[in-house]
N, C-alpha and C positions, 0 to 999 in steps of 0.2 A: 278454387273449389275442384278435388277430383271427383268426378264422372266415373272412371274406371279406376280399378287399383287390379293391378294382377303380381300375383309375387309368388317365388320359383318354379316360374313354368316348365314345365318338362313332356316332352310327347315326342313320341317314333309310330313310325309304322315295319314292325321285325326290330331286324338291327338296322335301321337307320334313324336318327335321330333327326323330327326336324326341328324341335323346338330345345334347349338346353339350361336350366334353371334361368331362367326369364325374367327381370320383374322391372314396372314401368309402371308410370300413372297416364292417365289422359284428362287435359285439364280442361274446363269450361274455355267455350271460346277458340280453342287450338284447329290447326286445319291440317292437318297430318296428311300427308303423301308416305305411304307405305308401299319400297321399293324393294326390287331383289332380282334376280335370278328369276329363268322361267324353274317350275318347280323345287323350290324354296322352303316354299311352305305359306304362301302369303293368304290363298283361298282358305287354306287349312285353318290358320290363326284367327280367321274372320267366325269359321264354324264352331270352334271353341269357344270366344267371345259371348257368342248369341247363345250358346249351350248345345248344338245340335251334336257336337263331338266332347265327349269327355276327355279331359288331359291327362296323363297318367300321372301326374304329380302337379301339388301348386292348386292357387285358389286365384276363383275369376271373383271382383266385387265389386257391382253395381252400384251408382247413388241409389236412394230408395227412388219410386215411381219414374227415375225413367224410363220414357220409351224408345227401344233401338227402332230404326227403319234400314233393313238392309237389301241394295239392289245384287242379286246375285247373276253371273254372268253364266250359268246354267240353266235358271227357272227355266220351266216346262208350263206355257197355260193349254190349259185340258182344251180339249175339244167340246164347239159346244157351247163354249163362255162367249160370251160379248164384248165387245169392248167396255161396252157400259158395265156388263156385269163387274170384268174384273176391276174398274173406278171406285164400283160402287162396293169392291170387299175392302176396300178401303177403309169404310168406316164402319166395320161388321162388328169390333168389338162395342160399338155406340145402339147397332142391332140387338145388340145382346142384353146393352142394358134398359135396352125400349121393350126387349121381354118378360126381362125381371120387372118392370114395370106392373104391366100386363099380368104375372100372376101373382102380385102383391093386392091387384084390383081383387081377384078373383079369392082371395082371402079375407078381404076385407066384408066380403057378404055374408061371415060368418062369425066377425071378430067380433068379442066383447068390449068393453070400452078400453081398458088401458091396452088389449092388443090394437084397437084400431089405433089409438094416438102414435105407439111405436111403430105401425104398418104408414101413418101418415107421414112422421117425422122422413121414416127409410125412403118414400117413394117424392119425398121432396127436396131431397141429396141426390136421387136418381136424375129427377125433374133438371133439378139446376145444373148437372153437369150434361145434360140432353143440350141447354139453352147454350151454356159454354160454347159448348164445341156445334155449334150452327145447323142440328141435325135435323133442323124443318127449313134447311136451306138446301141439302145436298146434291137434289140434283141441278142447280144454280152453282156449284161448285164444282161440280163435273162438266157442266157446261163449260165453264168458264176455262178451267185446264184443259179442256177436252179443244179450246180453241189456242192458246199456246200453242201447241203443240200438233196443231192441225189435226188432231185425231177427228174433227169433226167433218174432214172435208173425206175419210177415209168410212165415214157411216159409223155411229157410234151403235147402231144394230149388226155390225160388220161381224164373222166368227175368228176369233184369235187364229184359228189355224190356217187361215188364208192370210195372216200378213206375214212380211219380209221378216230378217234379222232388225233390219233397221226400226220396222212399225214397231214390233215387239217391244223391243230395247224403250222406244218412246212411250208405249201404254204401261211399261212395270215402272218407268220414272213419272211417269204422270202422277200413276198408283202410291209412287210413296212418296212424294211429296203433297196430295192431298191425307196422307196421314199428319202431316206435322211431326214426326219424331223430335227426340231431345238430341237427340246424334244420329248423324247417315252413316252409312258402309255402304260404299261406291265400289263395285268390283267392275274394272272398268270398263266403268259410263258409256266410253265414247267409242266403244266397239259398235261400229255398224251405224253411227249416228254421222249424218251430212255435217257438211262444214255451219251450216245455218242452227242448226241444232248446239253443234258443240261450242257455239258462241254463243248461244243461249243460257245451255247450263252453265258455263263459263261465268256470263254475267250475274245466275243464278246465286254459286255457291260464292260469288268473290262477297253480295251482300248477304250470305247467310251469317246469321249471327251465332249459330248454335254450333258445338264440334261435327266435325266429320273426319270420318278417315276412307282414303281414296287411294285403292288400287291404280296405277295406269301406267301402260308403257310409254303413253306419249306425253316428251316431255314438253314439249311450248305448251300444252294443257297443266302440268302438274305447276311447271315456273306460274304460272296466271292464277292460281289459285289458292297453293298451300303456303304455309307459314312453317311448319317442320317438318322437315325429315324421317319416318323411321326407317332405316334400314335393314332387311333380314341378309344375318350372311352364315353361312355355315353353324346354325343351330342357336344363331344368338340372334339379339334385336341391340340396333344403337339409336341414340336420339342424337338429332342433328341440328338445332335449329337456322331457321332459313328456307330459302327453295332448294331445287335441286341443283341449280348450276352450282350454288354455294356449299349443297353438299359433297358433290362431285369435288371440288378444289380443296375442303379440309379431308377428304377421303383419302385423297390421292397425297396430299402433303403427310397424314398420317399414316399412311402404307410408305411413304419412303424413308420417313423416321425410323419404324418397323422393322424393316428391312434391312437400311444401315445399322440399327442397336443388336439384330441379329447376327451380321455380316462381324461385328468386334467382339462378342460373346462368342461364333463360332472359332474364333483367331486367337480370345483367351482359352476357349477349351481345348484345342488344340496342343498350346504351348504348355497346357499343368499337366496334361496326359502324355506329352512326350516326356516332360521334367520326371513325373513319377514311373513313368515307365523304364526310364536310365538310374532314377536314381534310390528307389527302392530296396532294393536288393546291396546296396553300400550301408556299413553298420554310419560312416561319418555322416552320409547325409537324409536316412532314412527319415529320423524326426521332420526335415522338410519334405519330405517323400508325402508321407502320412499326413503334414495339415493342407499339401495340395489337396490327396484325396480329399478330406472333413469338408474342402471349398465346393470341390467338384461336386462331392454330394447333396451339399445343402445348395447349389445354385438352384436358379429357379430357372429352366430352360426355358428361352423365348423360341413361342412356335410359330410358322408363318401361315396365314391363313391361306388353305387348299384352293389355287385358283379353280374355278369353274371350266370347264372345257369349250374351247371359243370356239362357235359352230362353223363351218367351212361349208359353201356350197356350191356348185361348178354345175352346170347343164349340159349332159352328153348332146353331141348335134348331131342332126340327122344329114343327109344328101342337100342338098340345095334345092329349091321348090321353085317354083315356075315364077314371072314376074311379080302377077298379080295373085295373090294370096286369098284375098278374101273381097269379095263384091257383090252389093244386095241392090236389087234393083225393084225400087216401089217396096219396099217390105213391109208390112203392116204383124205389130208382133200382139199376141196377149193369146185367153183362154174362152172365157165365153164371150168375153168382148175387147175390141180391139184397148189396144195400151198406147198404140202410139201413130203418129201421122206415118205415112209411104215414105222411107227411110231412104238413100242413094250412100251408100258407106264403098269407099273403095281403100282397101289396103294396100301398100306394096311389099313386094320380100323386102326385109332389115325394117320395118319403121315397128317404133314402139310407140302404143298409141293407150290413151288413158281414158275413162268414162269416167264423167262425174255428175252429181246433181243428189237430189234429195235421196233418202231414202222411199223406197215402192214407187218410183214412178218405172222400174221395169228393165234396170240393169244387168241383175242376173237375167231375165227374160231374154231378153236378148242375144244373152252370152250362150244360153241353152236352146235356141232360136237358130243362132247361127253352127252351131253344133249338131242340130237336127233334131237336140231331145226333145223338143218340144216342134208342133208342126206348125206352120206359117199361117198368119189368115189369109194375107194375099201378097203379090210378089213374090220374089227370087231369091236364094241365096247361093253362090257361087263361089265354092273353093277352090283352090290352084290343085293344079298337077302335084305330086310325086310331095304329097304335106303328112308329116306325120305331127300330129297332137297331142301338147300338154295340156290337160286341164286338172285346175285348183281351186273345187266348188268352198262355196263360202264356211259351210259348213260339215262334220264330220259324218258320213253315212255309216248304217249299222251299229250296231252296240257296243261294240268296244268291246267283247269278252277276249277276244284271243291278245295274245304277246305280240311285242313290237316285233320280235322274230316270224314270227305263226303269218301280221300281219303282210309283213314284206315278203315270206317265202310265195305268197299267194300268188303272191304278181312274177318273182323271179324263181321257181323251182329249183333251178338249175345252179344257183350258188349253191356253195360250199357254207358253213356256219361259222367260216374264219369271214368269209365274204360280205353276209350277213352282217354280223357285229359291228365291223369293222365299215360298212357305209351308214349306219346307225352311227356310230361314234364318229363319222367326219362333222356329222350334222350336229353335233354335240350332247346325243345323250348317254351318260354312264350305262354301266355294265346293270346298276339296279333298276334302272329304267327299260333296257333293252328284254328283261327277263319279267316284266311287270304287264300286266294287262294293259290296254289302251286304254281304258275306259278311267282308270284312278290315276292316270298321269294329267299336269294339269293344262288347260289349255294352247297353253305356249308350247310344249312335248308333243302334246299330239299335233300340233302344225308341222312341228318338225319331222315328225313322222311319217306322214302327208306329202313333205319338201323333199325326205327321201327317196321318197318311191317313185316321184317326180322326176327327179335329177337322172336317176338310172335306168330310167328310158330317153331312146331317141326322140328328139323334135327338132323340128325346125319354125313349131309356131307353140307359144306359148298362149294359154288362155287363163289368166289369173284372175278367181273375185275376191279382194279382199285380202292377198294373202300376208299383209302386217297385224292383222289381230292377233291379238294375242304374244305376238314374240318381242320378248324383251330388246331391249337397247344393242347386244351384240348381232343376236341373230337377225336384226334388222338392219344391220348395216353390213352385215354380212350377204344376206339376200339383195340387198342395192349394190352391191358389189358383183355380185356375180349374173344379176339384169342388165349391168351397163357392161359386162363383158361378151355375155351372149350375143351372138352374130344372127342367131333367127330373129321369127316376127313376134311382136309382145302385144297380146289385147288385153288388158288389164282394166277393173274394178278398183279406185282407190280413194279416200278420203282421206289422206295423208299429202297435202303439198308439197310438205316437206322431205317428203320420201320421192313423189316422182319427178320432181319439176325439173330437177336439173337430167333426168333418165328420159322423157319425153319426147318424141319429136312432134307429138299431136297430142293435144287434149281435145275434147267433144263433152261439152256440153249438154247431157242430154234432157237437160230441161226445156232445150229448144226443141223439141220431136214430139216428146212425151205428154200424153191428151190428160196427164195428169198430175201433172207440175203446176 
């Protein structure tokens, strides 16, 4: 049974195209991993789907009543909300029908008889899908998820604007799987979610039985879970079926097919364009002159698909810094009330050292702790001599209005606008990217953004939270490349083993400190 049917889709933003007559079904059951390219167009395809963006050509069609549930990796909860609140909009459209309820009563104080029968009939179709879907259970339902997920140990009076990336990320998954949808859109999940978490959902979606489709860079997440492929490449979508590794090996065998049938087409066109080029102009042999042309013209050129620009990334270094880099003695971190036991952290120059554990039990805290943005409750924090500072906060500050140019010249005045581009482009974004507001590029872009203006300053200590969210498969191995070449000190935020374990010389644990682990 198809769920979705979409057929020739077509959408740009200007002259780019990122969608190209498109068409694809999504079938009951299937567990889609939808991959690509950071800015691709993957966020994009998700907004069209749910209708929040119209296409410029082509038609989206839903089975009838189903319901989507989509977790988007931008939501904004207001200020203000609760935790409970946001659980409990959960089931607001069931709200709505416990209203229509409510002024069906208030008509009925007026109805004659055959209106009261069909006010009776309508408000016992209301009645029965109320008892359905368990709406004189819900807060026993938010409870209940609310303990999954530990939300309960976090105060479910708690205000959304005091949690972490990670709390967040956990209260809109909470939220849409007490919706029950027919199909998820996972834009991804596992940004900002602890290793206990992403083994959770993991275990989650392997027993869902309904479709989903799921964004995610990380692949041991995507292999554990999906069942097909889609992939977006240069304005199309392919269906793959399989995980990823198996996508990857028919990708790569089909690009070298590709490749070679192009490589002998180039070789025959070559050969009819010199033949007709000599021999044209001869009265004996122009008839063969002529049905080379009629060949050349009717072929169908094979075109290679435009590789993506591989991002490159290199950290200028600074002087050398003193032995001891970083040392806290008794440190006690938080706001109005302590986060974590009297800390003893001693760094030295060269170690690359890694933080892990839950989310909010106070890892960025710390990182902004030992930074000074934030002030200590008690204890010391002690940096080296002669230290200049990378940092790479978790998430993006200010609006995003100005250009990736505007953004970078802020920091560097002093380049040239060849300078510019061109450390823009090692990181790998195009010339349409470079010329584009920050704010519409999609989250993968502006990390790199971010990595630029990083790189082209001096350090000799780097302080990273997080900084694989978001970046596809090149530019993360791109960035573990040029971590494990760096000679400074690394204090890093990471929920990716597979990213730091072999870059490591320390891991810390910090749900052994944390008064809230």
């Amino acid at each position: 049974m198809s769920i979705l049917t979409v057929e020739n889709l077509s959408h740009g933003f200007g002259d780019r195209a990122i969608f190209r007559d498109v068409t694809f079904r999504l079938l009951a059951g299937e567990h889609i991993g939808l991959v690509g390219a950071n800015g691709e167009g993957k966020s994009t395809f998700f907004n069209i789907i749910i209708g929040d963006l119209m296409p410029d050509e082509g038609s989206i069609t839903w089975a009838k009543n189903v319901r989507v549930g989509y977790l988007d990796q931008h939501t904004v909860l207001k200020p203000g909300m609760t935790i409970r609140d946001v659980l409990a909009s959960a089931f607001s459209w069931l709200f709505e029908k416990e209203e229509e309820i409510n002024v069906i009563c208030e008509k009925m104080a007026d109805a004659d008889e055959e209106t009261m029968t069909a006010l009776m009939e309508e408000m016992g179709v209301l009645q029965e899908m109320l008892e359905q879907h368990d709406f004189y259970s819900i807060d026993t339902k938010i409870d209940e998820i609310g303990r999954a997920f530990e939300l309960d140990a976090l105060g479910f009076d708690r205000d959304v604007s005091e949690l972490s990336g990670g709390q967040r990320t956990k209260v809109l998954l909470a939220k849409l799987l007490l919706e029950k949808p027919d199909i998820l859109l996972l834009d991804e999940p596992t940004n900002y979610l602890d290793e206990q978490h992403i083994d959770w959902l993991k275990r989650y979606l392997n027993g869902y039985e309904n479709a989903f489709i799921l964004i995610s860079h990380d692949i041991p997440f995507l292999n554990s879970v999906v069942n097909v492929i889609w992939h977006v490449e240069q304005a199309t979508l392919t269906r793959y079926p399989g995980d990823y590794d198996h996508f990857l090996e028919v990708y790569e065998m089909r690009k070298g097919q590709i490749e070679a049938a192009y490589n002998r087409q180039q070789q025959e066109i070559k050969e009819l364009k010199d033949f007709v080029a000599r021999n044209k102009s001869r009265v004996a042999t122009r008839n063969m002159a002529m049905s080379r042309q009629k060949k050349l013209d009717k072929m169908d050129v094979i075109e290679l698909v435009k590789e993506n620009p591989t991002p490159e990334f290199c950290f200028k270094e600074a002087r050398v810094p003193s032995r001891v880099v970083i040392e806290t003695k008794d440190l006690v971190i938080g706001y109005d009330r302590p986060l974590s036991r009297p800390l003893n952290i001693h760094i030295e120059r060269g170690s690359k050292v890694v933080l892990r554990g839950a989310n909010g039990i106070g890892k960025t805290t710390l990182l902004r702790s030992i930074l000074g943005e934030i002030p200590v409750l008690d204890g010391t924090v002690s940096l080296g001599d002669y230290l200049s500072v990378g940092y790479f906060e978790q998430e993006l500050s200010g609006e995003g209005t100005k250009t990736c140019m505007d953004e970078f010249w802020d920091e560097y005045p002093s380049y040239t606008n060849y300078e510019v581009r061109s450390a823009l482009a090692k990181c790998g974004l195009t010339t349409k990217h470079i010329e584009s507001q920050v704010r519409v590029l999609s989250g993968g872009e502006q990390a790199k953004v971010r990595l630029c203006k990083l790189m082209n300053r001096e350090s000799n200590l780097l302080i990273l939270d997080e900084p694989t969210n978001h970046l596809d498969v090149d530019a993360k191995e791109a960035l573990h490349k040029a971590l494990s070449e760096y000679k400074g000190t690394i204090l890093m935020v990471c929920h990716e083993p597979e990213f730091y374990e072999d870059l490591a010389t320390e891991v810390i644990d910090c749900g052994e400190w944390s008064l809230l682990a």
